[in-house]
C-alpha positions in Angstrom: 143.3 111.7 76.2 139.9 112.9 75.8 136.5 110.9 77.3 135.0 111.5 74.0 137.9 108.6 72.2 137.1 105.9 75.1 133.4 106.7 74.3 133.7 106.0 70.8 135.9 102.8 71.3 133.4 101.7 74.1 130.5 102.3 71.8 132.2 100.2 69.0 132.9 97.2 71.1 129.2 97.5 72.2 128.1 97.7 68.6 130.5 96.4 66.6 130.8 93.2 66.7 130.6 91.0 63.4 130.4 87.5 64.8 128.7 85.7 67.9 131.5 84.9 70.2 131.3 84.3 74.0 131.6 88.0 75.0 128.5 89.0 72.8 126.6 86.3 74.7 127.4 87.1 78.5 126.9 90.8 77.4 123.3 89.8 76.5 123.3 87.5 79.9 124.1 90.5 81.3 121.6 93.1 80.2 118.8 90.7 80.8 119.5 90.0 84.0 120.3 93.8 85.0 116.7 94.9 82.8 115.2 91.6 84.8 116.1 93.1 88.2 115.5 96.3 87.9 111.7 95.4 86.2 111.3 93.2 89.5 112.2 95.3 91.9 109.9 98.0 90.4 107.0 96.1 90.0 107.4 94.0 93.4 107.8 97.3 95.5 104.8 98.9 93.0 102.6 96.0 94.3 104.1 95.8 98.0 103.3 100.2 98.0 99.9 99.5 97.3 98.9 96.2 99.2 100.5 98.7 102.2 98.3 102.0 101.2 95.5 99.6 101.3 95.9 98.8 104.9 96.5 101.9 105.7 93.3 103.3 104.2 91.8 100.4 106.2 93.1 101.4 109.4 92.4 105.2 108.9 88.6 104.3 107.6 87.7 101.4 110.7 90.4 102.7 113.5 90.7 105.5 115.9 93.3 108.3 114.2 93.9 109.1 118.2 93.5 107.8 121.8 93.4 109.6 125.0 93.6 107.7 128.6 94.1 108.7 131.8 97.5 109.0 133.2 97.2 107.0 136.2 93.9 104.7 137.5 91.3 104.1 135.0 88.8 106.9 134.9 89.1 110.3 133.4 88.6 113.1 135.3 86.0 115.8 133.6 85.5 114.5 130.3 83.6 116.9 129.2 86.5 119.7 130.1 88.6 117.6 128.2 86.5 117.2 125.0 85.4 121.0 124.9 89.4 122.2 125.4 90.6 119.5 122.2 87.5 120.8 119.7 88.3 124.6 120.6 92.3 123.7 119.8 91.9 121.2 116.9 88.9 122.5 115.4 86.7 119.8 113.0 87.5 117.1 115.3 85.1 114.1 116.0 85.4 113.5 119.6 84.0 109.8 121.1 83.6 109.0 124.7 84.2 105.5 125.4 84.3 102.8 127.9 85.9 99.2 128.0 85.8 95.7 129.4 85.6 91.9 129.1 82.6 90.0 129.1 81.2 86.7 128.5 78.9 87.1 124.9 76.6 83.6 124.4 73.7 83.2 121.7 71.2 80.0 121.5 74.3 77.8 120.4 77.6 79.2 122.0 79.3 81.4 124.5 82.6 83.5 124.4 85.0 86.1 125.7 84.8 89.3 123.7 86.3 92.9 124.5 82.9 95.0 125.0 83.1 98.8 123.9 81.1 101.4 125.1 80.8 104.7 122.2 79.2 108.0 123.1 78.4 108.0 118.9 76.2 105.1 118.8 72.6 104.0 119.4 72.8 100.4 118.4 74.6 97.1 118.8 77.3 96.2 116.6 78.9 92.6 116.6 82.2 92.4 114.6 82.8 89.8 111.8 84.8 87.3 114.2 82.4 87.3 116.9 79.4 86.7 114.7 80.8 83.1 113.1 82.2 82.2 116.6 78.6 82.7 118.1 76.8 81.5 114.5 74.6 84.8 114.8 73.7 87.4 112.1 71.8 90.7 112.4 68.5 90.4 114.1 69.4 87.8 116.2 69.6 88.2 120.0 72.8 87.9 122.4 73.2 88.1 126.0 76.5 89.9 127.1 77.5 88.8 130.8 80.0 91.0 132.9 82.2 90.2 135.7 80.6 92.9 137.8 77.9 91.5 140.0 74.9 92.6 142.0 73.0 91.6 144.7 69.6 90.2 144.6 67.5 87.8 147.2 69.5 84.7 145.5 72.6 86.3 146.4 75.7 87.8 144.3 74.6 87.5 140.8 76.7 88.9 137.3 75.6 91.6 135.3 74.0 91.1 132.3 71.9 92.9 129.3 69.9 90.5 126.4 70.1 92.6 123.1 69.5 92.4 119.1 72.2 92.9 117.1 71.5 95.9 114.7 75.1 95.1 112.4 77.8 93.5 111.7 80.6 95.3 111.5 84.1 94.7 109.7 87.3 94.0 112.5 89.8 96.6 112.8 93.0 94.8 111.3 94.9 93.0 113.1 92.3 92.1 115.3 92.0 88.7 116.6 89.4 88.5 119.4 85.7 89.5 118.8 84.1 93.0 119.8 80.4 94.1 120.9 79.6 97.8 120.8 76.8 98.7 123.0 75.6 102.3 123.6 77.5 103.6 126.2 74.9 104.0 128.6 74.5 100.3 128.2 78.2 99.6 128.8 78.9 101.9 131.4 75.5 99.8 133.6 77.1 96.9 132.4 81.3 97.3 133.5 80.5 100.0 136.1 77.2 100.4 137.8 77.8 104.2 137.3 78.7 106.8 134.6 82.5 106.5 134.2 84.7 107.9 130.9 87.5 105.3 130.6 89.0 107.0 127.3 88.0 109.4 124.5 89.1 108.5 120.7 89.8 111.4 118.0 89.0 111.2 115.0 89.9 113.5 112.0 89.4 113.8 108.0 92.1 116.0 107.3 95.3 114.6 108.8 94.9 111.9 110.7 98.4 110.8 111.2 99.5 113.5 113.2 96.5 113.7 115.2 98.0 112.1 118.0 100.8 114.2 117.8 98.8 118.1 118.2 96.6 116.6 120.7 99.5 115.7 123.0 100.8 119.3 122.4 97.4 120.9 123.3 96.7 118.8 126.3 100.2 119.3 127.7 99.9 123.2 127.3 97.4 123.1 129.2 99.1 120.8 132.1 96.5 118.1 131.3 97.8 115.1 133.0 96.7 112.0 130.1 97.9 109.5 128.0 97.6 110.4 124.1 98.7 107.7 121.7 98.4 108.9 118.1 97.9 106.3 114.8 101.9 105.0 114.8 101.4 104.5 118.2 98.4 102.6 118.5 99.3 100.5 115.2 103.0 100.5 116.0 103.0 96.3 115.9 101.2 96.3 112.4 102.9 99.3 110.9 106.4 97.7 112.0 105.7 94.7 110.8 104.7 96.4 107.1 108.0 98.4 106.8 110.2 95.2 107.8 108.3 93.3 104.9 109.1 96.6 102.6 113.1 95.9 103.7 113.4 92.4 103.2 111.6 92.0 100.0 113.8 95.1 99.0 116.8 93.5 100.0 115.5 90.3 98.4 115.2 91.0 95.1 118.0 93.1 95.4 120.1 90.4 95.2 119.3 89.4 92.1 120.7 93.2 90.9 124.2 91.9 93.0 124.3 88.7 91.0 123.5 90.8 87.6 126.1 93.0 88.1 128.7 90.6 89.2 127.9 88.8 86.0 128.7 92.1 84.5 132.3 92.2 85.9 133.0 88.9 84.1 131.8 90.4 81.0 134.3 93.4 81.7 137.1 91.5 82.4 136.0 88.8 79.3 136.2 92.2 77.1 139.4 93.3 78.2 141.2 89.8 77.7 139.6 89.3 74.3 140.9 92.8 73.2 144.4 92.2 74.5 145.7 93.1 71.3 143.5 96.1 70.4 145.1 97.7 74.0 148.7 97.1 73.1 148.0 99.1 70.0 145.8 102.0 71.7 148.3 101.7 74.3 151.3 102.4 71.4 149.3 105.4 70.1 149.2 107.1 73.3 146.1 105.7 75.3 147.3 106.2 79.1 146.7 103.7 81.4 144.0 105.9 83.2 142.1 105.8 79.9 142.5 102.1 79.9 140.7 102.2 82.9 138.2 104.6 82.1 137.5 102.9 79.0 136.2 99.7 80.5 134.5 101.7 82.7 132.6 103.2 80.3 131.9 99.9 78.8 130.8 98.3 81.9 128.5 101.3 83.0 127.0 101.2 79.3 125.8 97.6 79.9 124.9 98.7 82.8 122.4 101.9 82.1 121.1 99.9 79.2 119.6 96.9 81.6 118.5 99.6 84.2 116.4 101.5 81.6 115.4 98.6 80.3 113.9 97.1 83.3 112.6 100.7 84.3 110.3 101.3 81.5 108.8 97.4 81.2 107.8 98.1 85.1 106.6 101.1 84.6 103.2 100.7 83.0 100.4 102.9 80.7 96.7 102.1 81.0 93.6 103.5 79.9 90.3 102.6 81.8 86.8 102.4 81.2 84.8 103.5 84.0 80.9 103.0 83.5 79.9 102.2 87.5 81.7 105.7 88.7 84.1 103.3 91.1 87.5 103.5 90.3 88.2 106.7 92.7 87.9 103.8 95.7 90.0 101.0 93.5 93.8 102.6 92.4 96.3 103.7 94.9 96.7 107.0 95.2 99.7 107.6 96.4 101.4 105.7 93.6 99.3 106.7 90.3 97.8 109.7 88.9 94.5 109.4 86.9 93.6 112.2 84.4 90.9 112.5 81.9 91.4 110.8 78.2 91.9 114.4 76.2 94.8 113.8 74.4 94.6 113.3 70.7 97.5 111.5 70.9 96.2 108.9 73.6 92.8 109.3 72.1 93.7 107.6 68.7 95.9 105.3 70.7 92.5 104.2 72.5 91.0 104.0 69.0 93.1 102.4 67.4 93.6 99.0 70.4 89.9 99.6 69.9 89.6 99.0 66.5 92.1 95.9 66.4 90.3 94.1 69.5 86.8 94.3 67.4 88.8 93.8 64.5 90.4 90.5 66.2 87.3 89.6 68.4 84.6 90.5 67.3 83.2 92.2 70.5 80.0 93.6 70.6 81.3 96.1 73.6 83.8 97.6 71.3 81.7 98.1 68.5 79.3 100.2 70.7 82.0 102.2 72.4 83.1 103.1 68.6 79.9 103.9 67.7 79.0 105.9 70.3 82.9 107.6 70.9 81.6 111.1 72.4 79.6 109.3 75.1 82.4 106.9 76.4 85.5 109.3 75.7 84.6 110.8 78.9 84.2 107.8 80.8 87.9 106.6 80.1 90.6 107.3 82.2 94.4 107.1 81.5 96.6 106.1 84.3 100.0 106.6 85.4 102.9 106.5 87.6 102.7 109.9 89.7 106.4 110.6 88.4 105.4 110.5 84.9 102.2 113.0 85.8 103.9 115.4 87.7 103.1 118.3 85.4 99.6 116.2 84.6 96.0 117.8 84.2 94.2 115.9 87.0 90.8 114.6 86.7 87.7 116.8 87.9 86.1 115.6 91.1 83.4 114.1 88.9 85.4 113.4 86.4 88.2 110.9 88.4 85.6 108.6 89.9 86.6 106.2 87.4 86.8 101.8 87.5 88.1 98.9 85.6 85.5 97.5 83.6 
C-alpha cells in the first residue's frame, strides 16, 4: 500500500470533519499547546542567549581576557623577559604588570577591607562602585589606604600607608563582591612591598580574547617558562558555569511543557483511532495492511505535530524595523543572535510605509507625519532586524550604516 493513500486519509481526518466532536477539540488542545511550547522555548532561550552575551561582553570589556602568575612563591622572575617574549609571539597584545594585596581603605566617615591593585597602565586612582557607597565617597574626595606591611620610625613599628584623591569611579568586574582600589603601581608596590616586585601580568586582546589564555600557555611552555596562565574560562569558570547550568534547566524546564503537549497528542491519536473503528474495518477489508494502519496514525499524529512546531516557530521568531536617530543601536542588539541590515527593500520599504501611514492615520503623531514627509532622510536611518538564520544570505549593514538604536 502506497504512503501517498495513508497521506490522503490522514489529511482528510485532519480536514474533514463536519461537526465539532471531542476529537476536533483535543486536536486543537493539542496544537496549541505544541505551537505554545515550542514559541516558549524559542523566545525564553532567545532572551536567556542574550541576557548571557551581555555578560559576556561585560566580562570581555571590564576583565582581564588572560592571567599569568608565577609557578611557585609570589614574585615573577624577569618580567620584562616575560612581557617582550608574549608581544613578539602574540603580536597586538596589551600587556599589564600588576601587583596585589589587602588593605584597610577609610574616608572621613568609614573604614574597610578592600583588595588593592597595582596596574603598570595607570596614572590615577580608581575606586570601584562597591567601595565608593561602602566608604560614602565620590570622585575628588580623599582616602587613606593602610597596608599590613609596617615600618619603623622613632614611635616604633608603624603600618604603611599613602592619603590619595580619587580620580574615578570605576564599574566592578561581575561577580565581584568586595571593593577594589587601583593605585599606580609604583604606589602599590611602596605600599605591599617596600620594593619593586611583579606579582602577575594580565593580557589583554581585541581580536580573540577567549583563547588568549590558551596561545599564551603554548608560547610560554615552548619556551620552558615555568608560570601559571589562566585564560577567560578559567578565570570566570564559577560565573560561566553557573550561566550554562541556568541555560540547561530553563531548557529542560520549559521543555516539559513540549512532553506534556505531546502526551496530550497520543490521547488525541488513540481518541482518533477509536472513533474511526469502523472506517479501519472497511480500509482494513479493501486491503489496508496492518503496517499501513500503523503508519497511518502515524502520519496523523506527526501532522499535529509539525503543524504546532511551525506554529510556535514563526510567532517566536520575530521581524522589526528600527529607527535609529542617536547612531546607538550597534551597542544595544545582541549580536550573536540577530543580524541588522539596511532598510532597501521595496518590499520592506512599503511595509514600513504602510505601519507608518496607519499609526498617523490611527494616532495622530506628529513624529510620523515628519518621517513621511521627509522619507529620503529617515529611510536610511531605519534598520530591519532579524534572526541570524533568516539573514544568512543577508546584505549586512555598512560600518556607518549599522550603528543603529530603538527610538
Amino acid at each position: 500500500m502506497s504512503l501517498s493513500a495513508e497521506l490522503h486519509v490522514a489529511s482528510r481526518y485532519l480536514v474533514g470533519t463536519r461537526r465539532w466532536t471531542p476529537v476536533v477539540t483535543v486536536t486543537l488542545i493539542s496544537l496549541f499547546g505544541l505551537g505554545l511550547g515550542v514559541f516558549a522555548l524559542v523566545v525564553t532561550l532567545a532572551l536567556l542567549d542574550g541576557f548571557q552575551s551581555g555578560i559576556r561582553s561585560q566580562i570581555v570589556a571590564h576583565a582581564s581576557h588572560a592571567e599569568i602568575w608565577p609557578a611557585a612563591g609570589r614574585r615573577i622572575e624577569e618580567p620584562e623577559k616575560l612581557a617582550s617574549l608574549l608581544q613578539g609571539a602574540l603580536g597586538d597584545v596589551e600587556i599589564v604588570q600588576m601587583v596585589r594585596g589587602t588593605c584597610l581603605v577609610s574616608s572621613d566617615t568609614d573604614a574597610v577591607p578592600a583588595s588593592v591593585i597595582g596596574r603598570s597602565d595607570t596614572d590615577r586612582v580608581t575606586v570601584d562602585r562597591i567601595l565608593s557607597r561602602r566608604l560614602g565617597v565620590a570622585s575628588g574626595d580623599r582616602v587613606e589606604v593602610i597596608s599590613a606591611r609596617q615600618r619603623l620610625t622613632p614611635m616604633g613599628p608603624l603600618p604603611v600607608r599613602i592619603r590619595t584623591e580619587i580620580a574615578r569611579i570605576s564599574t566592578p568586574e561581575p561577580g565581584a563582591e568586595s571593593g577594589e582600589v587601583v593605585l599606580p603601581i609604583e604606589r602599590a608596590q611602596r605600599l605591599l612591598w617596600g620594593e619593586r616586585v611583579i606579582e602577575a601580568i594580565e593580557l589583554r586582546e581585541k581580536a580573540d580574547p577567549w583563547t588568549l589564555g590558551q596561545r599564551a600557555r603554548k608560547v610560554l611552555d615552548e619556551a620552558g617558562v615555568a608560570v601559571r596562565v589562566a585564560g577567560l574560562e578559567e578565570l570566570h569558570r564559577p560565573l560561566l558555569t553557573a550561566l550554562a547550568l541556568e541555560k540547561i534547566m530553563i531548557f529542560v524546564a520549559v521543555g516539559l511543557m513540549l512532553v506534556v503537549a505531546a502526551l496530550n497528542l497520543l490521547c488525541n491519536v488513540a481518541m482518533v483511532a477509536a472513533e474511526k473503528r469502523k472506517d479501519l474495518a472497511v480500509m482494513a477489508g479493501l486491503g489496508f495492511s496492518p503496517s499501513s494502519l500503523r503508519r497511518l496514525f502515524l502520519v496523523l499524529g506527526l501532522s499535529i505535530g509539525l503543524v504546532g512546531s511551525v506554529a510556535g516557530a514563526v510567532l517566536g521568531s520575530g521581524l522589526a524595523f528600527v529607527l535609529d536617530l542617536n547612531e546607538r543601536f550597534e551597542k544595544l542588539y545582541n549580536q550573536e543572535m540577530v543580524q541588522v541590515t539596511p532598510l532597501d527593500d521595496p518590499e520592506d520599504i512599503n511595509t514600513v510605509k504602510k505601519l507608518i501611514y496607519q499609526h498617523l492615520e490611527y494616532t495622530e503623531s506628529e513624529r510620523a507625519r515628519e518621517i513621511l514627509g521627509d522619507w529620503d532622510s529617515f529611510q536610511a536611518k531605519f534598520r530591519k532586524v532579524h534572526p541570524k538564520s533568516d539573514v544568512a544570505d543577508a546584505k549586512p549593514a555598512s560600518a556607518e550604516a549599522s550603528k543603529t538604536p530603538a527610538k
